[in-house]
C-alpha positions, 0 to 999 in steps of 0.5 A: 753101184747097182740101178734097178728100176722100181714102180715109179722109181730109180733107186741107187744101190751100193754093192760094197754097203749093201744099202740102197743110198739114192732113191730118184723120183720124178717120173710120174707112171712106171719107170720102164727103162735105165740105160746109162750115158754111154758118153758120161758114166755118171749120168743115167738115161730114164724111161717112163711110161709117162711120155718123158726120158730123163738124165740124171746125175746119179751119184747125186740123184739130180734130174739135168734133163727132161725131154718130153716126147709125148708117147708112151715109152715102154723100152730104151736103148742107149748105144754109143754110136749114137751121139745125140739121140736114143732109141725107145718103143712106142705103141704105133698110132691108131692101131692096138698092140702094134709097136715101133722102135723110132729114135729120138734126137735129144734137143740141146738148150739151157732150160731143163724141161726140153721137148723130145719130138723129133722121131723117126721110124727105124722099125715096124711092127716090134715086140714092146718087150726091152729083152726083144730087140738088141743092138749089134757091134759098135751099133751097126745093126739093130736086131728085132725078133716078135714070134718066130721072125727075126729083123736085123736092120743095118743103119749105114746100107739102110738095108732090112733082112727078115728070118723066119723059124719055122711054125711048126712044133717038131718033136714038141719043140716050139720056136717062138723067139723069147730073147735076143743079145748080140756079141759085143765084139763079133757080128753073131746074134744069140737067141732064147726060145721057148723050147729051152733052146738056143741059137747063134746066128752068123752070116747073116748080112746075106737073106740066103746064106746065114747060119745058125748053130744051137746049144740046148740045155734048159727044158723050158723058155729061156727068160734072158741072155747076155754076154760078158764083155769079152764075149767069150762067155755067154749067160742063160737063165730061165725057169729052172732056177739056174745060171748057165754059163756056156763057153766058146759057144759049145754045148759041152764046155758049160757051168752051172749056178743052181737053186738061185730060188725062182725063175730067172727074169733078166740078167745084166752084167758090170761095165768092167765084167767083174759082177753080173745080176740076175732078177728073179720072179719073186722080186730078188735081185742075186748079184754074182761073182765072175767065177760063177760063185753067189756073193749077195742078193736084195729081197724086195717084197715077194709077190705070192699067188694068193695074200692070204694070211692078210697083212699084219704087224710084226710088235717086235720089229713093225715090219710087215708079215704076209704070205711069202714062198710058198709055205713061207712067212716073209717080214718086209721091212718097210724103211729099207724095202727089203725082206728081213727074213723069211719064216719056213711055216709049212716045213715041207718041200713045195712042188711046182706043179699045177692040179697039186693039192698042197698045204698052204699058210692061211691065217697069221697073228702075233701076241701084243709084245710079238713073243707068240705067233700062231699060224694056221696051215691048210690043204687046198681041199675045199670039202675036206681040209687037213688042217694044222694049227701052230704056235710059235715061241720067239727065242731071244738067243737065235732071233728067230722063231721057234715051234713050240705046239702043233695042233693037228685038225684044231676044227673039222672045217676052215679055219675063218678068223683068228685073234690073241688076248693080251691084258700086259698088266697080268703077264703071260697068264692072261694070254689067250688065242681065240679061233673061228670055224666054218665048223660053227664053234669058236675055240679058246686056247691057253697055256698050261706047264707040260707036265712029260718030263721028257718034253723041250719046253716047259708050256705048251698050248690046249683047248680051254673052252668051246662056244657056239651060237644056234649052230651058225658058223663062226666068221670074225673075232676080236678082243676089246682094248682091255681083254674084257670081251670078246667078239664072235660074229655068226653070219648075220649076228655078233655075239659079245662074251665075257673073257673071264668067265665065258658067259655070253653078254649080249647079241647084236643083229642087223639083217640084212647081211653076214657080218664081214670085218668087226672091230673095237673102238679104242681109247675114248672109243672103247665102248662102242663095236663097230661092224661091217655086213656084206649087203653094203652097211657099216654099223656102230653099236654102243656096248653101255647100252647094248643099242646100234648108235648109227649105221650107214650105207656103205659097202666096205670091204676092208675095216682096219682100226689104227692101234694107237687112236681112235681112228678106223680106217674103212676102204670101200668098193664101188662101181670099179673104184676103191674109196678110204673113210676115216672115222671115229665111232663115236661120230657118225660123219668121217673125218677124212674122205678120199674118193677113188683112191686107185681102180685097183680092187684094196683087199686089205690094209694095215696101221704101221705105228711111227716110230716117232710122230710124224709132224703133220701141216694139215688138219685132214691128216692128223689121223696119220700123225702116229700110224702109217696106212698101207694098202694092199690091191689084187694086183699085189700093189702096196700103197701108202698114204702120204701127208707129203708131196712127191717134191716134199718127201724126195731132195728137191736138188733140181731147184736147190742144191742145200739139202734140209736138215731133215733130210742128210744124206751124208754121213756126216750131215746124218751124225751132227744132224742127230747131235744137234736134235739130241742137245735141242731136246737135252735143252728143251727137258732142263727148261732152256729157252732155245737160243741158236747161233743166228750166224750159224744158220743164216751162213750160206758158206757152211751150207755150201761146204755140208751139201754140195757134193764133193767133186763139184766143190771148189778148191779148198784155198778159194773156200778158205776166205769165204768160210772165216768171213762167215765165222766174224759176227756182224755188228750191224742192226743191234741196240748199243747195248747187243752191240757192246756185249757182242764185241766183248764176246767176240774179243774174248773169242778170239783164240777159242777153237770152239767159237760157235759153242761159246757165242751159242752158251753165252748168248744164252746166259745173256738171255737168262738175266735178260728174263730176270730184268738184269743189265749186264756190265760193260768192261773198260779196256784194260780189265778186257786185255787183262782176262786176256792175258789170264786166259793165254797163261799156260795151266798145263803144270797143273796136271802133274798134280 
């Protein structure tokens, strides 16, 4: 297993499925540290910013312990010479960025919430980087490093030495420490610096005498370092994109991983040396194989310099689209929180160099059923773009996107908005793509068959029509539910035109303010357009009587209707808080109103369609029944709402052992789960009344055996006993005629394999004549043994016919 910390989270990932199986919550601010027990392989110590470290079963994903030690704790560290204490970083009382390594003595006692408040002191004035401090051989020594000064701190003579580099940058060289690894068997420190190079101390028990040697190969900040477990080799990465690995502690003796994509941020290797890990600067986990060969990687969602195509939804596979690598397009599967794949748009080599003037993608939409995408790219040249506009075709075969029209300079200026036309009843001909442009035109664009014989495909995309508006620039446009309209908005007015004919319907205006997001209502909601102006108003216009039906006051940045309801999503910005209105147009007042729903500025947000509705408690969230909100912060933060608790969407195992039906997390729980959701539903569309089997939920040794973890079973022959027993029907609290009919089943069951199916089936016929004001029959002694007799018969002659 591979354990990585992720935002507020630990996640489990199994190296051999490639899947992440555990996802432990509980923690309430950032995860900041995971170390695992060096006393129980098993368990994993936690660290949060929220004041507390956590034990865990891992493998089961149950919190043993909290120790609340009312800091916050941005770094931990577990070595196994310390038995019943582990060493984090707090900030140092009363002063500002100044931080202490102190240990803490984990108290002992039976409850599980346990106060960590016995700290001490081991050094002052430390970095609150994790990569800034180490522990030396069998945690004899700790070592520090902050700018160009060096601690090590010896615990059994209580002794300190300081090193310090020199200040000065000789020949561009710069000496700031970086990182810091000590080898796991020899008393020999290895430090990154910020000149590439890297340095191993030894000696240096003595102030005067120690001594250092450098290896150097990178040309900028060594990011991390590690160890194998031998020590005979020593790892390096940095910004260069490569995996060094040094042997014997020579320059010469070293071998290189290369293109491993971004910077290299830390590296980790396996407890048995096999595997290592390296995380990079684009939210990649690479894990590497011994010899130094790339065996898998785990692509979370990429953090880019600037989201700018917004977020939208893939139809095809309702993963989340947005910026990516540069000139990369990146599908983010929500579910698994991995990266599907990644769309190469702008097909050129991006070079890392700040002041460059590159193309970058800017615009992105999909066609209704996710067959087209478009994309616009541009240069970053504010006065004169070179533009591109692409239109890609999805090929079943390669499951991939391919281009199939490239438009060069579609508009002489920025390229503002961009939205598809899809009326399904009509097929691909009623397709169309609508663009705006700061050039104060929007442009339509259709299919038509490609006449050149020589041409790959047989469509391509060109312009069919040109519309403008009192020489305004164009900012925003949508289509209505339909296709029958569209909407254009010119700075301070929204212009509505025909679709078919492009003849401008009708204008709406109401100044003060540019018009920043307009959308349609849907469904019952379709007659009414809803915008948003950057004075700080949102307005509901009605489109029967072409008259603004209510406005309020209110400065919304993000305006995002849900695909499968009536519902809009408004995020508005204010005094240094974002705040999320939901509504209907077709009533003034929001059904769903959540103040300050984080200080993060949202820049943008999207509706991602459930899979299959979500059964929702709360009438204040029925607008979440059928689409997930997911926002998007300055930080690149992505959010969601949730009907559910934390202790609701996470296992409960701390406070019970039996997992609910609607959470399996074994195999087998998962498959019979599905088998019995299946017959359920098979039962409810033929019109049975669902009848289950009272002993089969009520049996608390089914339960134990389908969900307590398997090394903590007991023996089989001790379960044996308890497992038959449950399986006996309990005569007790019946009328005489249940009581009667249950016996004779019951007897009848005796040599059936399947007893539970047959006293499910037959419990169900039984309430079928039940319905029909039938009284069933009672069977005297001797017609029972005689249908006994009959079913014990061998039949099995009968197949040879």
């Amino acid at each position: 297993y591979l354990l990585f910390a992720s935002g507020d989270f630990v996640k489990v990932y199994s190296v051999s499925t490639e899947e992440t199986v555990l996802l432990m919550g509980g923690h309430a601010d950032l995860v900041t540290g995971i170390q695992l027990n060096p006393h129980n392989h098993m368990q994993l110590y936690s660290s949060s910013l929220d004041g507390t470290i956590k034990l865990w079963d891992f493998m089961d994903g149950i919190p043993i312990k909290t120790f609340t030690v009312g800091y916050k704790l941005l770094a931990l560290y577990t070595p196994a010479s310390a038995e019943d204490s582990v060493f984090v970083v707090i900030p140092k009382k009363g002063e500002r960025d100044t931080f202490q390594l102190v240990s803490v003595k984990l108290t002992k006692g039976a409850g599980q919430d346990l106060e960590g408040k016995e700290l001490s002191v081991v050094l002052d004035g430390v970095s609150a980087s994790m990569k800034h401090i180490a522990f030396g051989r069998e945690g004899a020594y700790v070592v520090s490093v902050k700018d160009v000064n060096l601690q090590v701190y010896f615990f059994k003579r209580k002794l300190l030495n300081r090193f310090s580099l020199s200040t000065v940058k000789t020949k561009g060289g710069d000496n700031h420490f970086s990182c810091v690894m000590c080898h796991p068997t020899e008393d020999c420190i290895a430090t990154g610096h910020a000149d590439g190079k890297i340095r191993l101390w030894r000696n240096f028990h003595h102030r005067k005498e120690y001594t250092y040697s450098t290896l150097h190969w990178h040309h900028d900040i060594v990011m991390d370092l590690a160890f194998s477990m031998e020590g005979t080799r020593l790892l390096s990465g940095g910004v260069e994109s490569v995996l060094v690995q040094w042997h014997n502690e020579s320059s010469c003796q070293k071998d290189f991983l290369p293109r491993l994509g971004s910077p290299i941020e830390y590296i980790s290797m396996s407890s048995d040396g096999v595997l290592c890990c390296t995380l990079h600067s684009d939210n990649r986990i690479t894990i590497i194989n011994s010899n130094l060969r790339f065996s898998r990687s785990i692509q979370g969602l990429i953090k880019s310099r600037d989201v700018k195509t917004g977020l939208v939804v893939d139809p095809r596979t309702k993963a989340l689209v947005l910026n990516g690598e540069p000139g990369h397009l990146q599908f983010y599967s929500l579910q698994s929180d991995q990266q599907l794949f990644s769309l190469d748009i702008v097909q050129r080599q991006y070079i890392h160099q700040a002041g460059l003037k590159q193309s970058d993608l800017v615009k992105v939409a999909f066609s209704a059923q996710g067959t087209w995408l478009a994309t616009v790219e541009e240069s970053e040249e504010v006065t004169d773009p070179e533009l591109q506009l692409k239109l890609w075709f999805y090929n079943e075969e390669t499951q991939s996107f391919k281009l199939n029209t490239r438009i060069n300079t579609p508009h002489d200026n920025h390229i503002t908005d961009m939205c598809f036309r899809d009326m399904d009843e009509l097929g691909e001909d009623s397709l169309i793509l609508v663009t705006t442009g700061r050039d104060c035109v929007f442009k339509v664009w259709v299919m038509v068959e490609d006449t050149d014989p020589e041409a790959q495909q047989s469509v391509s995309w060109s312009c069919d029509f040109v519309g403008s508006y009192h020489n305004h620039q164009a900012t925003n446009c949508c289509f209505s539910e339909d296709g029958s309209l569209l909407a254009v908005s010119f700075e301070e007015i929204v212009t509505v035109w025909d679709s078919l004919t492009w003849e401008l319907k009708c204008t709406f205006c109401h100044p003060p303010g540019n018009i920043r997001n307009i959308c349609f209502g849907r469904l019952t909601c379709s007659k009414y357009l809803v915008g948003a102006t950057d004075y700080g108003f949102l307005c509901c216009w009605n489109l029967l009587t072409c008259a603004l039906e209510w406005s309020a006051h209110l400065n919304v940045v993000v305006l995002q209707p849900d695909p499968l309801s009536e519902h809009i999503a408004a995020v508005s910005w204010l005094s240094k808080e974002s705040s999320l209105f939901v509504f209907k147009p077709n009533e003034p007042r929001p059904i769903y109103i959540q103040r300050n729903l984080c200080k993060e500025k949202i820049l943008l947000a999207a509706f991602v369609p459930r899979d299959e509705p979500e059964i929702v408690s709360s009438e204040k969230h029925l607008w979440l029944r059928k689409s997930q909100l997911f926002f998007l912060s300055d930080t690149q933060e992505l959010m969601t709402l949730s009907t559910k608790s934390l202790e609701e969407r996470l296992t409960p195992s701390s406070k019970q052992l039996a997992v609910e039906e609607s959470l399996p997390v074994t195999p087998f729980s998962l498959l019979l789960g599905k088998h019995r959701r299946q017959q359920a539903q098979e039962d409810t569309d033929l019109g049975k009344p669902l009848v289950h089997n009272k002993q089969e939920q009520a049996s608390p040794a089914v339960k134990e055996l389908l969900h307590t973890p398997a090394h903590v079973l007991p023996s089989a022959s001790f379960l044996c006993t308890i497992f038959i027993n449950s399986l006996l029907i309990s005569k007790e609290n019946k009328s005489a005629e249940v009581a009667d009919e249950v016996e004779m089943e019951s007897e009848k069951a005796e040599d059936d394999s399947d007893e539970e199916d047959v006293t499910a089936m037959e419990q169900e016929n039984t309430s079928h004549m039940e319905l029909l004001g039938e009284m069933t029959c009672k069977l005297s002694k001797s017609q029972e043994k005689e249908l006994r007799k009959i079913r014990k018969m061998d039949y099995s002659w009968i197949s040879a016919f």
